[in-house]
PDB file of N, H, CA, C and O in Angstrom:
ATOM      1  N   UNK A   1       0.832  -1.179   0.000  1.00  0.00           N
ATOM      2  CA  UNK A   1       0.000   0.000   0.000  1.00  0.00           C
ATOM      3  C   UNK A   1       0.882   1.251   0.000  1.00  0.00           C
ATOM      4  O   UNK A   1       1.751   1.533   0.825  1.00  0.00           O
ATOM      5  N   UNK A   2       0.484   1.979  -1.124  1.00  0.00           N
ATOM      6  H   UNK A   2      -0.222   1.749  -1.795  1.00  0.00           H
ATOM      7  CA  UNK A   2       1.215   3.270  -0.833  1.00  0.00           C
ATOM      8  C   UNK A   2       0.738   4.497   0.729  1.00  0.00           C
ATOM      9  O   UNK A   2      -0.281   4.473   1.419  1.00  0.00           O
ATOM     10  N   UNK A   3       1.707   5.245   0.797  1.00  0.00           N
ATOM     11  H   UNK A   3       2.535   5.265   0.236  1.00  0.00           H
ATOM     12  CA  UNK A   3       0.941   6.036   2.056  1.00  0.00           C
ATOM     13  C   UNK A   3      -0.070   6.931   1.707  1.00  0.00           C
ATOM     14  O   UNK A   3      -1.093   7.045   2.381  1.00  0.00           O
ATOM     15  N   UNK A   4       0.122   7.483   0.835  1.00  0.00           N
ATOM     16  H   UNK A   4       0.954   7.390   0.287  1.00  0.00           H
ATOM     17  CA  UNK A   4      -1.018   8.366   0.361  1.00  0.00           C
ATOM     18  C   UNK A   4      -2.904   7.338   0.532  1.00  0.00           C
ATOM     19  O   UNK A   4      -4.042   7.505   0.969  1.00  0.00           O
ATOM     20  N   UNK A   5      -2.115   6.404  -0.118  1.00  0.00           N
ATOM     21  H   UNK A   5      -1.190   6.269  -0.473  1.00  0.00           H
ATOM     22  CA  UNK A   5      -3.757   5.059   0.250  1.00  0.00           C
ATOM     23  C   UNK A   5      -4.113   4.605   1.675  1.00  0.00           C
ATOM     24  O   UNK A   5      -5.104   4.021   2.113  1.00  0.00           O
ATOM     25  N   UNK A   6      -3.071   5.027   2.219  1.00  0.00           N
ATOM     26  H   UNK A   6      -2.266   5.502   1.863  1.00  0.00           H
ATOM     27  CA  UNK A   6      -2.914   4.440   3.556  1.00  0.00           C
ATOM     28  C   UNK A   6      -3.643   5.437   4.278  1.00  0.00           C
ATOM     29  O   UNK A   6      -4.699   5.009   4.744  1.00  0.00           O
ATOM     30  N   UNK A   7      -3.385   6.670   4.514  1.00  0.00           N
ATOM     31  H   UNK A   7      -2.527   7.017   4.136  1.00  0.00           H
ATOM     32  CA  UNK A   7      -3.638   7.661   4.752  1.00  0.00           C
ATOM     33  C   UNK A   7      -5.158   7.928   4.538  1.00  0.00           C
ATOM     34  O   UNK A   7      -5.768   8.342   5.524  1.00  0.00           O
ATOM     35  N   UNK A   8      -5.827   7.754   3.419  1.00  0.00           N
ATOM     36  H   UNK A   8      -5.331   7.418   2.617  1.00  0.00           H
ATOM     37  CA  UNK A   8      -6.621   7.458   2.999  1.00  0.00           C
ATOM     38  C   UNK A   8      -7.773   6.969   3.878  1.00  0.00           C
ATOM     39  O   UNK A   8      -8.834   7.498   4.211  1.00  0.00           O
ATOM     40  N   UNK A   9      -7.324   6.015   4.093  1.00  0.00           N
ATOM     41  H   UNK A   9      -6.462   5.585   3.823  1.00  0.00           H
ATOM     42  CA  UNK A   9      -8.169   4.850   4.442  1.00  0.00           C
ATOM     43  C   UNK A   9      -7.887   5.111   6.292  1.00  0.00           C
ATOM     44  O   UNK A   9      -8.577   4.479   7.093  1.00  0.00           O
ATOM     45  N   UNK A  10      -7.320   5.632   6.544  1.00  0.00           N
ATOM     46  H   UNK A  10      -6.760   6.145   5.894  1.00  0.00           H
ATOM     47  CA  UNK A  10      -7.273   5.774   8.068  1.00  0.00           C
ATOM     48  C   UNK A  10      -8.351   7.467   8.199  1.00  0.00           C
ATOM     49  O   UNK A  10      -8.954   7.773   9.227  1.00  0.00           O
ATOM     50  N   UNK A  11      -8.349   7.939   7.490  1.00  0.00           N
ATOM     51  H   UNK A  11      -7.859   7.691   6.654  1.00  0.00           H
ATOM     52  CA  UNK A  11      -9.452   9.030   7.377  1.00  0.00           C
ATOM     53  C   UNK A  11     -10.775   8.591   6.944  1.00  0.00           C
ATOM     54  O   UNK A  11     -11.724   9.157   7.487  1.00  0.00           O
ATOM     55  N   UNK A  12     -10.990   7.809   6.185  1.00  0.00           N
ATOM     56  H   UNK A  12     -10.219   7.350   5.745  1.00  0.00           H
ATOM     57  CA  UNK A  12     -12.087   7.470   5.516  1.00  0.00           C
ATOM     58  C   UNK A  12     -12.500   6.190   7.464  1.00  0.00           C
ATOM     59  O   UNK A  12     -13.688   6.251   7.781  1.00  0.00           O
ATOM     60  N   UNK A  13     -11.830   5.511   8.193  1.00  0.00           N
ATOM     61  H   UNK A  13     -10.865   5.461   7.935  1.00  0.00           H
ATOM     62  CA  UNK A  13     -12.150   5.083   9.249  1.00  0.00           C
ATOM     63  C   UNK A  13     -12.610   5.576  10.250  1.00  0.00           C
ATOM     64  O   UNK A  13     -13.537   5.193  10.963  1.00  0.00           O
ATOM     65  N   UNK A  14     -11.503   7.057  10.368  1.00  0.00           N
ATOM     66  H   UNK A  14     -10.749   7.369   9.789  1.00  0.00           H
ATOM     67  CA  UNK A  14     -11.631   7.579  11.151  1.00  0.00           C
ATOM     68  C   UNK A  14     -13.344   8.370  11.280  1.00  0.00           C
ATOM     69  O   UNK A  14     -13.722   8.925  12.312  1.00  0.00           O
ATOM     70  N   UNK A  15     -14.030   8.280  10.259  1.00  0.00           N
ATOM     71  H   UNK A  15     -13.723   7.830   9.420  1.00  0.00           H
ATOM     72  CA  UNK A  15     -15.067   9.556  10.003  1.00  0.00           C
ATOM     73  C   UNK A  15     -16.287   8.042  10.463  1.00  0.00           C
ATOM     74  O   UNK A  15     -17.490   8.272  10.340  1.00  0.00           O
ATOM     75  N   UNK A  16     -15.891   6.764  10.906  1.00  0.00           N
ATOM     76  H   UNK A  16     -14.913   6.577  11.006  1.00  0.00           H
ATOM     77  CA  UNK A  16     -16.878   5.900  10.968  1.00  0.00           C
ATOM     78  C   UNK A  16     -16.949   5.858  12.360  1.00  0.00           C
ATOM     79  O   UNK A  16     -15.963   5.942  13.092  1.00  0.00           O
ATOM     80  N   UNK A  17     -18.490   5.686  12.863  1.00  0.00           N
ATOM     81  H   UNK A  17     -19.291   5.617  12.269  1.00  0.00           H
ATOM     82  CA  UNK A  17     -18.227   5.210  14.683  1.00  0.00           C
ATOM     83  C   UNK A  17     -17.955   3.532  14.601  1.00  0.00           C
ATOM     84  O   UNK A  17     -18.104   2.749  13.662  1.00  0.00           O
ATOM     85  N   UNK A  18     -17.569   3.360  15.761  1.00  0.00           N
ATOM     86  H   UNK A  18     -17.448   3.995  16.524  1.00  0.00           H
ATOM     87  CA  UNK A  18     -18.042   1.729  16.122  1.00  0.00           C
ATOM     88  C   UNK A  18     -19.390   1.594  16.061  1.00  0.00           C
ATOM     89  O   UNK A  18     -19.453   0.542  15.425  1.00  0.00           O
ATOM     90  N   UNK A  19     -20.350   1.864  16.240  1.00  0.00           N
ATOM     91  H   UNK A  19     -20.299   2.718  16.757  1.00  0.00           H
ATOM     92  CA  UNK A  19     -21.856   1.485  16.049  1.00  0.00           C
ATOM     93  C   UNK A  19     -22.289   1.178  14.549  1.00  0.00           C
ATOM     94  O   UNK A  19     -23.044   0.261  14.226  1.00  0.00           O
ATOM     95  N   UNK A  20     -21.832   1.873  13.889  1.00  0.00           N
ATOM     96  H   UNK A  20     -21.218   2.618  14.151  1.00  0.00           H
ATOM     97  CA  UNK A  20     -21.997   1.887  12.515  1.00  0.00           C
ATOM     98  C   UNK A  20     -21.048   0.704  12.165  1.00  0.00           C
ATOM     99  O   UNK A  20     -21.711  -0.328  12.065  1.00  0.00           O
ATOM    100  N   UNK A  21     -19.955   0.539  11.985  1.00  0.00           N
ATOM    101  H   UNK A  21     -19.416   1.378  12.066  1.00  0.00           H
ATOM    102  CA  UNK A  21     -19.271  -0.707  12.058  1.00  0.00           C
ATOM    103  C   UNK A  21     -19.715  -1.745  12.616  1.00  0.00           C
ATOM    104  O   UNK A  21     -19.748  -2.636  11.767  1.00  0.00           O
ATOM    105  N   UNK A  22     -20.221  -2.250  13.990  1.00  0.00           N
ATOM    106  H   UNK A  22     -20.194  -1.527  14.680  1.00  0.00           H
ATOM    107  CA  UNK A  22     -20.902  -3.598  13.989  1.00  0.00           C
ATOM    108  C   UNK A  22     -22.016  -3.244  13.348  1.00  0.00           C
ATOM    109  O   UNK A  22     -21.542  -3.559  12.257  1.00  0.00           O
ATOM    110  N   UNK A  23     -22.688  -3.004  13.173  1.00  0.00           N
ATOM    111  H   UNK A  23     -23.073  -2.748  14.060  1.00  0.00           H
ATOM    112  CA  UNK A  23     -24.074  -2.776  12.506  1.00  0.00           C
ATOM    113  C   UNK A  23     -23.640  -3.552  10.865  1.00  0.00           C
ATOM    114  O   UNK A  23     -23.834  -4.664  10.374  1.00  0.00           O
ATOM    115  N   UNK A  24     -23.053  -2.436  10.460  1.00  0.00           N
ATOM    116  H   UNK A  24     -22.896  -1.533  10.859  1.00  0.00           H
ATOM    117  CA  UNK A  24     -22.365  -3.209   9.057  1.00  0.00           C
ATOM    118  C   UNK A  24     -21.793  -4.394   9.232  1.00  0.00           C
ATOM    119  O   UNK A  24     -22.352  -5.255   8.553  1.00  0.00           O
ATOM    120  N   UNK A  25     -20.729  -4.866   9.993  1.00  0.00           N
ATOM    121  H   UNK A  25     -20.275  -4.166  10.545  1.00  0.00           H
ATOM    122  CA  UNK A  25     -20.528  -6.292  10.067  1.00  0.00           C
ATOM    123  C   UNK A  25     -21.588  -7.430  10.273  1.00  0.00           C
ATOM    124  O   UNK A  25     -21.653  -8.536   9.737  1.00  0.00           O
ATOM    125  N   UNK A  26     -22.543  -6.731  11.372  1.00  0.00           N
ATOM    126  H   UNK A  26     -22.490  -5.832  11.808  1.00  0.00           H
ATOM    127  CA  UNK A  26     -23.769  -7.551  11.645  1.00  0.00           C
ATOM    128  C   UNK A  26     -24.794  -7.818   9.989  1.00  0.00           C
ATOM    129  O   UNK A  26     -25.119  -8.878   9.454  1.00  0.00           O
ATOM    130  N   UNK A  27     -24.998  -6.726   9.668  1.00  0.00           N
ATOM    131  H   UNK A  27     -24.733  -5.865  10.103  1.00  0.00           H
ATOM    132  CA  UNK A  27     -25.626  -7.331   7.981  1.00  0.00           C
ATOM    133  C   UNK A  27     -24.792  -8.315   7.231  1.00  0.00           C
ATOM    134  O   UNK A  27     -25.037  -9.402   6.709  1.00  0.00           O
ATOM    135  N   UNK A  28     -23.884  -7.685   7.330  1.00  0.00           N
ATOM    136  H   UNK A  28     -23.684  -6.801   7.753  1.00  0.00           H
ATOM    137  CA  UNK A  28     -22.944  -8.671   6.326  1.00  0.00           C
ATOM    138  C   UNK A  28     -22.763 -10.344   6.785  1.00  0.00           C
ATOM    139  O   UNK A  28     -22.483 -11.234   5.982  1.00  0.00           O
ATOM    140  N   UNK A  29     -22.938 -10.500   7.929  1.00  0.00           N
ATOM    141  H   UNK A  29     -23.165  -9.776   8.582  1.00  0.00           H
ATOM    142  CA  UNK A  29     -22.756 -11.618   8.519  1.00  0.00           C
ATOM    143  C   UNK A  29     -23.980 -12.592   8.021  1.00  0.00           C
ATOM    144  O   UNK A  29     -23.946 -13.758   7.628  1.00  0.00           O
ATOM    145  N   UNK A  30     -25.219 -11.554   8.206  1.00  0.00           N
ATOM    146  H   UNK A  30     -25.246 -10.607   8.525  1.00  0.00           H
ATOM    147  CA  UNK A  30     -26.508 -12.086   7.528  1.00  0.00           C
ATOM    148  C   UNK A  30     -26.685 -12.392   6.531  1.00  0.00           C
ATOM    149  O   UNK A  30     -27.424 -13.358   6.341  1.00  0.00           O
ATOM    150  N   UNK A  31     -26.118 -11.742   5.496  1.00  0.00           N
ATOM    151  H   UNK A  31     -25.518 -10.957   5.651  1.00  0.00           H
ATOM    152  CA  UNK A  31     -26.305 -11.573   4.376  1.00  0.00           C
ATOM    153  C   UNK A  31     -25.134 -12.643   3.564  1.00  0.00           C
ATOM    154  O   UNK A  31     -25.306 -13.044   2.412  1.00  0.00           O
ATOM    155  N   UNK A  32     -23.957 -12.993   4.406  1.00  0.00           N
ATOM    156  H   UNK A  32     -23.818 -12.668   5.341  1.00  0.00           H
ATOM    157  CA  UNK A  32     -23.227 -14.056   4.137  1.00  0.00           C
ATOM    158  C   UNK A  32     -23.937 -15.280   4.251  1.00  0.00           C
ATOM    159  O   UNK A  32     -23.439 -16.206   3.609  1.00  0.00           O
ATOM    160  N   UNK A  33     -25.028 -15.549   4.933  1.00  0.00           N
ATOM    161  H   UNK A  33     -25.432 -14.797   5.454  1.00  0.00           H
ATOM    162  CA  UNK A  33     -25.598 -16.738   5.450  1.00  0.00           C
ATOM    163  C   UNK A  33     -26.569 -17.197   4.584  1.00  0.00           C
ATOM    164  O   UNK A  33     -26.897 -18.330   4.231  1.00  0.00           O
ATOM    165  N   UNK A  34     -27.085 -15.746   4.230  1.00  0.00           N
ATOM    166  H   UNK A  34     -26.819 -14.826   4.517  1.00  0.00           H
ATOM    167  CA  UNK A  34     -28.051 -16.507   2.674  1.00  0.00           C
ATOM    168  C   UNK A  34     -28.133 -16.067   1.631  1.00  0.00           C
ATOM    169  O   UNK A  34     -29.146 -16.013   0.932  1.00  0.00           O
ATOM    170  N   UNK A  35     -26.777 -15.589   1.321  1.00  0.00           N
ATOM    171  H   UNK A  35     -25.954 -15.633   1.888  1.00  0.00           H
ATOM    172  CA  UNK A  35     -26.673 -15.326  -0.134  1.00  0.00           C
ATOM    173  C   UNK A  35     -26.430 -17.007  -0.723  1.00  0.00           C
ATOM    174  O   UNK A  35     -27.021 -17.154  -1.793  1.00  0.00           O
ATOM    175  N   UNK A  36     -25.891 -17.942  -0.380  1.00  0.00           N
ATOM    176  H   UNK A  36     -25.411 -17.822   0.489  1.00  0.00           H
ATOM    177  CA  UNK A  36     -25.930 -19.203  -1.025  1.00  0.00           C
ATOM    178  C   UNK A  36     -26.897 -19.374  -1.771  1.00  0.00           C
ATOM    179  O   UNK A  36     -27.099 -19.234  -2.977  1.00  0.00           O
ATOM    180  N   UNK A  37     -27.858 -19.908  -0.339  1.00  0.00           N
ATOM    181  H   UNK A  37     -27.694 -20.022   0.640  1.00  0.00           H
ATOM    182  CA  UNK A  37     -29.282 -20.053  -0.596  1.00  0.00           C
ATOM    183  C   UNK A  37     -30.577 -19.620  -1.880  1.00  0.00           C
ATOM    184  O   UNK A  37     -31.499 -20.233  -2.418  1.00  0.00           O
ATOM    185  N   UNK A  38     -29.877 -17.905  -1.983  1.00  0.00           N
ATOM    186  H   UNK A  38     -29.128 -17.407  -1.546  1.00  0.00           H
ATOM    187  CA  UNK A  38     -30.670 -17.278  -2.550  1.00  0.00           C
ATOM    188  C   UNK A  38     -30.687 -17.635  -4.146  1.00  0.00           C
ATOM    189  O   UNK A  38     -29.726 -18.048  -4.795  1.00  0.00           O
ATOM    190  N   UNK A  39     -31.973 -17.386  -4.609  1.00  0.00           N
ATOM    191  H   UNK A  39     -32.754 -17.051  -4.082  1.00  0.00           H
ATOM    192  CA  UNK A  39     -31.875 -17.156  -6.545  1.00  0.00           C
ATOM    193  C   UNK A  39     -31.967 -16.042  -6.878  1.00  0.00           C
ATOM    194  O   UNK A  39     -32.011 -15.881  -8.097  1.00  0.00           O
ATOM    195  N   UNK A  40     -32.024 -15.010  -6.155  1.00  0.00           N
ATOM    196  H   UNK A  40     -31.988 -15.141  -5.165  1.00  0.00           H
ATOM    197  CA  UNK A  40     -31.630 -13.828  -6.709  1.00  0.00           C
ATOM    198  C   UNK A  40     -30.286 -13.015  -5.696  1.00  0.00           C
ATOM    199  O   UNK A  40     -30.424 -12.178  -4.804  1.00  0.00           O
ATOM    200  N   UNK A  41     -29.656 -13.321  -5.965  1.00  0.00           N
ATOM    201  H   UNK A  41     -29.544 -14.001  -6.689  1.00  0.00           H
ATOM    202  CA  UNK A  41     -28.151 -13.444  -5.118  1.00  0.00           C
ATOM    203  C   UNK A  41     -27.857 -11.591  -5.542  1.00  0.00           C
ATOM    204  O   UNK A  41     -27.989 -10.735  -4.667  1.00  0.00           O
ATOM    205  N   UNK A  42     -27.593 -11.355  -6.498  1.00  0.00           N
ATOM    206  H   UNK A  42     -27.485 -12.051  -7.208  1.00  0.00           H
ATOM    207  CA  UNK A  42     -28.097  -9.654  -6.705  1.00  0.00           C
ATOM    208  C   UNK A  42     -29.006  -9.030  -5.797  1.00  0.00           C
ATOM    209  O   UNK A  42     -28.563  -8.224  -4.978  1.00  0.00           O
ATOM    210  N   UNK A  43     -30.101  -9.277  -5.838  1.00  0.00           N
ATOM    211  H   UNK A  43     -30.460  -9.931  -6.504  1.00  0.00           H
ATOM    212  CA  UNK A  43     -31.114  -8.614  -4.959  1.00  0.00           C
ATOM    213  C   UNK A  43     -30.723  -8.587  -3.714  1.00  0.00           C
ATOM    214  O   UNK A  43     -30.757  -7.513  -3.113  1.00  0.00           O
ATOM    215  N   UNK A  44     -30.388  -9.464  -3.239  1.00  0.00           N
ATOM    216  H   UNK A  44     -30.360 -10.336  -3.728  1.00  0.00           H
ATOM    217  CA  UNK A  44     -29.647  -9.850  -1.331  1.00  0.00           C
ATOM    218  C   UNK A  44     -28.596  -8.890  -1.334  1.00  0.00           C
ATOM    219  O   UNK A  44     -28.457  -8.076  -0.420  1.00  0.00           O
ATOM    220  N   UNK A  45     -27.886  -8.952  -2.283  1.00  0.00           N
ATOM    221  H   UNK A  45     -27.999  -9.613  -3.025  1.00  0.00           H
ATOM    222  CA  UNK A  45     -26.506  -7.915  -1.899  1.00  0.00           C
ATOM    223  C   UNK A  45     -26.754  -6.096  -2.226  1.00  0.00           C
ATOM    224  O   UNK A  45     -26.092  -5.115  -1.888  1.00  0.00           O
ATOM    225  N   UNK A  46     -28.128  -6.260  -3.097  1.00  0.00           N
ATOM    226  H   UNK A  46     -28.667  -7.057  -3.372  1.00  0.00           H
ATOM    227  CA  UNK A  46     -28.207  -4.974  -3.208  1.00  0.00           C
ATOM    228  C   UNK A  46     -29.225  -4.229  -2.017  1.00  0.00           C
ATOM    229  O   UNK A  46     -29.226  -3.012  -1.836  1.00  0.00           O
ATOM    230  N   UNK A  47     -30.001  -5.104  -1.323  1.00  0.00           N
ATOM    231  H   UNK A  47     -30.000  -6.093  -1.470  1.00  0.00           H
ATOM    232  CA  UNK A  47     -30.847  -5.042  -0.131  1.00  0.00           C
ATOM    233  C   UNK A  47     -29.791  -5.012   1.081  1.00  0.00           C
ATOM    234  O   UNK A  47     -29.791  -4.405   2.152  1.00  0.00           O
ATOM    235  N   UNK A  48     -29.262  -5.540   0.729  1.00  0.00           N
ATOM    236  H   UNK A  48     -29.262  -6.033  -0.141  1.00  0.00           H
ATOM    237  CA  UNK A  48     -27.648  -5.621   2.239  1.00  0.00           C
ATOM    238  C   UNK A  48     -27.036  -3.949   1.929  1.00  0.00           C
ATOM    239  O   UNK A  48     -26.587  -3.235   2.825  1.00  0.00           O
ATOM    240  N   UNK A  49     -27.085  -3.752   1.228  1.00  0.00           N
ATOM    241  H   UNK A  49     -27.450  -4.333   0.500  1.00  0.00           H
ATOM    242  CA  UNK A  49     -26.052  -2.700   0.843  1.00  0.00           C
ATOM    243  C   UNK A  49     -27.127  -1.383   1.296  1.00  0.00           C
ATOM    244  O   UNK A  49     -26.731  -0.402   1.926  1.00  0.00           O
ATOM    245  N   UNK A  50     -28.127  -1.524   0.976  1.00  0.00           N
ATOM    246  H   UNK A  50     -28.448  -2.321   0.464  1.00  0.00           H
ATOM    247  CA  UNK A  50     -29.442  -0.561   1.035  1.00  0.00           C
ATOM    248  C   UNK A  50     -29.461  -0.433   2.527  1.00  0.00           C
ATOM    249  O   UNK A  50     -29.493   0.695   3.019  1.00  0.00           O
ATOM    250  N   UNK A  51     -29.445  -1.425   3.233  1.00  0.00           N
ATOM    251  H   UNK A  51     -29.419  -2.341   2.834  1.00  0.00           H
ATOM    252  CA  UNK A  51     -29.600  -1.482   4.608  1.00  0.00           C
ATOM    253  C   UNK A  51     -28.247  -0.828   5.725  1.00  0.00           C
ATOM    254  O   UNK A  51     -28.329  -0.045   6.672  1.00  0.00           O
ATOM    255  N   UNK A  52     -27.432  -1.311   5.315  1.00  0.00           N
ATOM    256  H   UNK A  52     -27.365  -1.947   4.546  1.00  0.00           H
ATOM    257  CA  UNK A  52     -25.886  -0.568   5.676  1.00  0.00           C
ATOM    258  C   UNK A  52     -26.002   0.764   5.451  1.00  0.00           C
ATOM    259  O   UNK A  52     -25.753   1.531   6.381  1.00  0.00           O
ATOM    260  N   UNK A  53     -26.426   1.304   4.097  1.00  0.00           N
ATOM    261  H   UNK A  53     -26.628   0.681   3.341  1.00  0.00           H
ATOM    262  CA  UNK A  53     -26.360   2.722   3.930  1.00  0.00           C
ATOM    263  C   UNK A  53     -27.886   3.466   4.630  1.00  0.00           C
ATOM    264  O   UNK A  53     -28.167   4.633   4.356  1.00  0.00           O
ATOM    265  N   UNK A  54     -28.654   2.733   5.414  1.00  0.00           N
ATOM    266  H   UNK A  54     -28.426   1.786   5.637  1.00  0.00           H
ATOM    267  CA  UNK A  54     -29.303   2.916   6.075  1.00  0.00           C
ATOM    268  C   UNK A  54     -29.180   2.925   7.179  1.00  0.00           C
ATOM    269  O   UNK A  54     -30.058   3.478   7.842  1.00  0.00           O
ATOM    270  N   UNK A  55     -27.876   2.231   7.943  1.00  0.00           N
ATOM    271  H   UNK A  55     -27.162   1.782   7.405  1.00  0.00           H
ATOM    272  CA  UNK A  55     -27.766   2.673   9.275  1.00  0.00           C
ATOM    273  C   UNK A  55     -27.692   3.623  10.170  1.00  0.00           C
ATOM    274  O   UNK A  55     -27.992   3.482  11.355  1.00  0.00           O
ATOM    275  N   UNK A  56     -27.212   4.834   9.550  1.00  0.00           N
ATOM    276  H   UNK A  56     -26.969   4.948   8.587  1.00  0.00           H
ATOM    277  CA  UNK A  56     -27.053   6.131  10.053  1.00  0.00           C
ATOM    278  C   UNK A  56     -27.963   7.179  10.018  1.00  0.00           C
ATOM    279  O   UNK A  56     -27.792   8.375  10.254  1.00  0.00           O
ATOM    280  N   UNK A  57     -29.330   6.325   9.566  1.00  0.00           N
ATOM    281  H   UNK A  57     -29.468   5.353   9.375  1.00  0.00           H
ATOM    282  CA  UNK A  57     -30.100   7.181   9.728  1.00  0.00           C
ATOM    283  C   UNK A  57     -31.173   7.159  10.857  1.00  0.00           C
ATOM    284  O   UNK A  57     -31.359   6.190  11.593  1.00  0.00           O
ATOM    285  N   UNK A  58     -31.957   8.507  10.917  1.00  0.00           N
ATOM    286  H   UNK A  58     -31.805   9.293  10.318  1.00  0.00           H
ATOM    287  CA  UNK A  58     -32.687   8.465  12.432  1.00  0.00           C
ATOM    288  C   UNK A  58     -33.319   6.898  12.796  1.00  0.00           C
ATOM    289  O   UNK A  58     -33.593   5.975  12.029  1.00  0.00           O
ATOM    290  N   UNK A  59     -33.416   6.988  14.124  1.00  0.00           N
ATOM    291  H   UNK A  59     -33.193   7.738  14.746  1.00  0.00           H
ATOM    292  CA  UNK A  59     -34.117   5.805  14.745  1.00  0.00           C
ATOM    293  C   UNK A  59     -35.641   5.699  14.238  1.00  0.00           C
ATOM    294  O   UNK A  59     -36.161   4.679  13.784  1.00  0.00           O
ATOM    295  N   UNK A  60     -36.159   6.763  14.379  1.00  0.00           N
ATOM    296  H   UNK A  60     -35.736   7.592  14.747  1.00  0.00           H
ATOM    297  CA  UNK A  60     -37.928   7.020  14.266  1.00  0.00           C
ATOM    298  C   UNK A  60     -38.276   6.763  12.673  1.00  0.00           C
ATOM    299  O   UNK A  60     -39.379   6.568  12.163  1.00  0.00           O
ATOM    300  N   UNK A  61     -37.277   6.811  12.197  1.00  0.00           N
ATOM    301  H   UNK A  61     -36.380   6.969  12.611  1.00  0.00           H
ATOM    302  CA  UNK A  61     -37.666   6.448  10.399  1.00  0.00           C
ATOM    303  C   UNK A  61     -37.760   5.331  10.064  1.00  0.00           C
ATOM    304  O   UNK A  61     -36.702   4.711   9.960  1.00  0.00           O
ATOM    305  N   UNK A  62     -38.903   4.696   9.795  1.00  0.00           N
ATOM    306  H   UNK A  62     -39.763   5.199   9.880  1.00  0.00           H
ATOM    307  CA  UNK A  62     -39.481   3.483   9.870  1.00  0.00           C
ATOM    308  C   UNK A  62     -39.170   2.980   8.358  1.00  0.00           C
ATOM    309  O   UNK A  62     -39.032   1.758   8.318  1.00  0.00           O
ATOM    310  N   UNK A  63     -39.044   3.550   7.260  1.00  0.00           N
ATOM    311  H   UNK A  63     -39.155   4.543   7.292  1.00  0.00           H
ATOM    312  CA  UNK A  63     -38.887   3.404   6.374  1.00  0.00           C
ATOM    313  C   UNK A  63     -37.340   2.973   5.958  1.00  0.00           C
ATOM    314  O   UNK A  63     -36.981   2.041   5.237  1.00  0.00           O
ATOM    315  N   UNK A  64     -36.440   4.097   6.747  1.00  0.00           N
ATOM    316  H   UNK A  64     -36.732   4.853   7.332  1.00  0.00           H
ATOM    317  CA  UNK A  64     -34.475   3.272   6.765  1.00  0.00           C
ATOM    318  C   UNK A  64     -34.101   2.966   8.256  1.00  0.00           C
ATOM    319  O   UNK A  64     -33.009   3.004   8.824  1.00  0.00           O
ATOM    320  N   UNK A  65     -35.135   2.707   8.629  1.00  0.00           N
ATOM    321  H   UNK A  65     -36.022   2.676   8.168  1.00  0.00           H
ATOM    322  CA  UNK A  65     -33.940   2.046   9.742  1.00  0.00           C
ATOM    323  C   UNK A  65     -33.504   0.356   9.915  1.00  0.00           C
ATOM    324  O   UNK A  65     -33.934  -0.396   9.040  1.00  0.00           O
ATOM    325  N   UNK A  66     -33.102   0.072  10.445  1.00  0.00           N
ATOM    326  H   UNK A  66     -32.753   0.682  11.156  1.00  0.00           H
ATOM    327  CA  UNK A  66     -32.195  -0.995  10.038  1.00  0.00           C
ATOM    328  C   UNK A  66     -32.932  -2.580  10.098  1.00  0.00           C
ATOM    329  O   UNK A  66     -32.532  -3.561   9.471  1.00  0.00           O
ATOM    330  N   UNK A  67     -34.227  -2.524  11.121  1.00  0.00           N
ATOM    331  H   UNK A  67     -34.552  -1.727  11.630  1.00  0.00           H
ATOM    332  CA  UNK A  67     -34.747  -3.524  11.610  1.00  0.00           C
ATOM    333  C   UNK A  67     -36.105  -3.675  10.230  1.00  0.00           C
ATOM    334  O   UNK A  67     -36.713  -4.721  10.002  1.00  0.00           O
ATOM    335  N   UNK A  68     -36.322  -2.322   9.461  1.00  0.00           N
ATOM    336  H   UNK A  68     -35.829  -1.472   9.646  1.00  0.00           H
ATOM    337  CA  UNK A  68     -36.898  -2.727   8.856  1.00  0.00           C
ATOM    338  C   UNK A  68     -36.627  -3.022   6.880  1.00  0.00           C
ATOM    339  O   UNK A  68     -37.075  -2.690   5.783  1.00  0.00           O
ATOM    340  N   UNK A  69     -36.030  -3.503   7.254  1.00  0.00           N
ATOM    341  H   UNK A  69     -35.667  -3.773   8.145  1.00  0.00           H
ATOM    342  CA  UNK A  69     -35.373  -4.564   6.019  1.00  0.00           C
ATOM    343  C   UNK A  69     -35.241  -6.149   6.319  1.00  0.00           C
ATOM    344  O   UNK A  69     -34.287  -6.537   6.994  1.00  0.00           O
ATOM    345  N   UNK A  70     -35.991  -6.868   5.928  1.00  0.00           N
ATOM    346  H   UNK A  70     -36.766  -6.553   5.381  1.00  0.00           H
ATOM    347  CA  UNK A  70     -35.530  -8.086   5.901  1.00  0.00           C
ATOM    348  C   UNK A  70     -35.424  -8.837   4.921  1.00  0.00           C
ATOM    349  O   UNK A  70     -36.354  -8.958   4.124  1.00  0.00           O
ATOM    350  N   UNK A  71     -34.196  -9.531   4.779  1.00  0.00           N
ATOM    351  H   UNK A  71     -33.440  -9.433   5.427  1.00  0.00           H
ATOM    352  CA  UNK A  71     -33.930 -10.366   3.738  1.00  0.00           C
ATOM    353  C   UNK A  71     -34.985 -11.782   3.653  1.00  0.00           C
ATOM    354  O   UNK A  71     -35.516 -12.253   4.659  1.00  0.00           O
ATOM    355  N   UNK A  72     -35.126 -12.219   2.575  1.00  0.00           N
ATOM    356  H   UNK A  72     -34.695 -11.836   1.757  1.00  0.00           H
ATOM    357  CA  UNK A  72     -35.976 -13.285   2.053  1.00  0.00           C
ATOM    358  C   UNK A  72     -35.122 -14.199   2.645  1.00  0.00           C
ATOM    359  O   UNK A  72     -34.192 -13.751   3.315  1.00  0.00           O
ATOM    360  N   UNK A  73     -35.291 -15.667   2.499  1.00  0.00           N
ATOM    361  H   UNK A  73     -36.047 -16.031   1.954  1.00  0.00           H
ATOM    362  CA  UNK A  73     -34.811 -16.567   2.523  1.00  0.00           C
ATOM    363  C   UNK A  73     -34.813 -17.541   1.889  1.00  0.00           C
ATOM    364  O   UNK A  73     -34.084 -18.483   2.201  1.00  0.00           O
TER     365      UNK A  73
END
């Protein structure tokens, strides 16, 4: 890794909380579990991704918050 990338990426961390980080690991963990499974293996990762970029938003927003997304199975 060059430092300039390095650098990079320790800013681009730095601007993340830990809450937001397990949160994202926690989807991904889910979303590792049944993407196998799935026949639309696209849709799961683009619903995972929808949901992550939904974490940071208010609690009271029923529409992005995090509990209300659920993946098919």
């Amino acid at each position: 890794m060059t430092g300039t990338l390095l650098e990079r990426y320790r800013t681009q961390a730095g601007a993340c909380n830990v809450e937001f980080l397990f949160g994202a690991i926690s989807v991904l963990t889910e979303l590792d579990g049944k993407i196998r499974q799935s026949s639309n293996q696209r849709l799961l990762v683009e619903l995972g991704l929808m949901k992550i970029a939904g974490l940071g938003q208010k609690k009271n927003d029923t529409l992005t918050s995090p509990g209300s997304i659920r993946f098919p199975n």
